[in-house]
C-alpha positions as CSV (number, residue, x, y, z in Angstrom):
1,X,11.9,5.5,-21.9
2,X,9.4,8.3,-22.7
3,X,9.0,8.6,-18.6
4,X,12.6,9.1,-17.7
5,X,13.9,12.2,-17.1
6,X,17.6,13.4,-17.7
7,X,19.4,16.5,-16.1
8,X,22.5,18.0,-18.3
9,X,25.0,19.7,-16.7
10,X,25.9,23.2,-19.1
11,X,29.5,23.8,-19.0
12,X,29.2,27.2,-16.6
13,X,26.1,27.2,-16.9
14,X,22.5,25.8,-15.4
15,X,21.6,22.0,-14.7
16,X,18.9,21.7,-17.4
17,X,16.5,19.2,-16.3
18,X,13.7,17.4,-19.1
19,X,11.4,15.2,-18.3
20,X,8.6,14.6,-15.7
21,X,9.9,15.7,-12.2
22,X,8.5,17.4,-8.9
23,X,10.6,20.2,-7.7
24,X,9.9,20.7,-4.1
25,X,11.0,23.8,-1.6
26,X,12.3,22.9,1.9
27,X,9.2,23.4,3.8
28,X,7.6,20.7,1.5
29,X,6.0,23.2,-0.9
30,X,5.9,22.3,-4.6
31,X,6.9,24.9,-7.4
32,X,5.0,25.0,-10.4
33,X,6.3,23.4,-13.7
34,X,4.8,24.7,-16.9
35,X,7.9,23.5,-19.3
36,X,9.1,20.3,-20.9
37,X,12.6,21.8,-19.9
38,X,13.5,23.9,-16.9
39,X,17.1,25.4,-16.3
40,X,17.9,25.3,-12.9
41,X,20.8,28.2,-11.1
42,X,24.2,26.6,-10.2
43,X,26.0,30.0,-9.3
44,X,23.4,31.3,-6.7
45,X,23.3,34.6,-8.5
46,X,19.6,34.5,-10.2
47,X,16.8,36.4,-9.1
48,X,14.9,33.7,-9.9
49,X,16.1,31.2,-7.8
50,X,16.0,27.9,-7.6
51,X,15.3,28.9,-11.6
52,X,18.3,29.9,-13.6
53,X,18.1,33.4,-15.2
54,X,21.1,33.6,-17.2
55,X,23.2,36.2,-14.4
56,X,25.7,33.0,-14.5
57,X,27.2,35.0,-17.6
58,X,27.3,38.4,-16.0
59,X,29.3,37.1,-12.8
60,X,31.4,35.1,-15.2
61,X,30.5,31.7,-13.2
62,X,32.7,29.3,-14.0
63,X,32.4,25.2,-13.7
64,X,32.8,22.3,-15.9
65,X,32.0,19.0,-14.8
66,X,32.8,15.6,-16.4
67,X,31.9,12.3,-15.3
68,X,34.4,10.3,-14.6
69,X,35.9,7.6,-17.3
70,X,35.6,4.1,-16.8
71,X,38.2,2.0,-16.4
């Protein structure tokens, strides 16, 4: 599936999205996306918003999500 695209989820860190994808602002506006890969901010710290920047290691963010196991 060379079309899909697949978002990881960094242990305290950005969701790291690959793949072809619109990102879209609330008023409808597009953003441009240059990369193959874009990180994008879980702690709300980076200057860069909705891009991550790395400040999520300054602050010390903290989160690790795991899907849940099957049963």
């Amino acid at each position: 599936m060379a079309d899909s695209t697949q978002i990881t989820i960094k242990d305290s860190g950005p969701f790291l999205v690959k793949g072809p994808f619109t990102l879209t602002d609330a008023e409808g506006n597009d953003f441009t996306i240059d990369k193959e890969m874009v990180p994008l901010c879980r702690c709300g710290a980076s200057t860069t918003q909705p891009f991550c920047n790395g400040t999520h290691r300054k602050i010390e963010f903290e989160s690790v999500v795991r899907a849940p196991a099957e049963d």
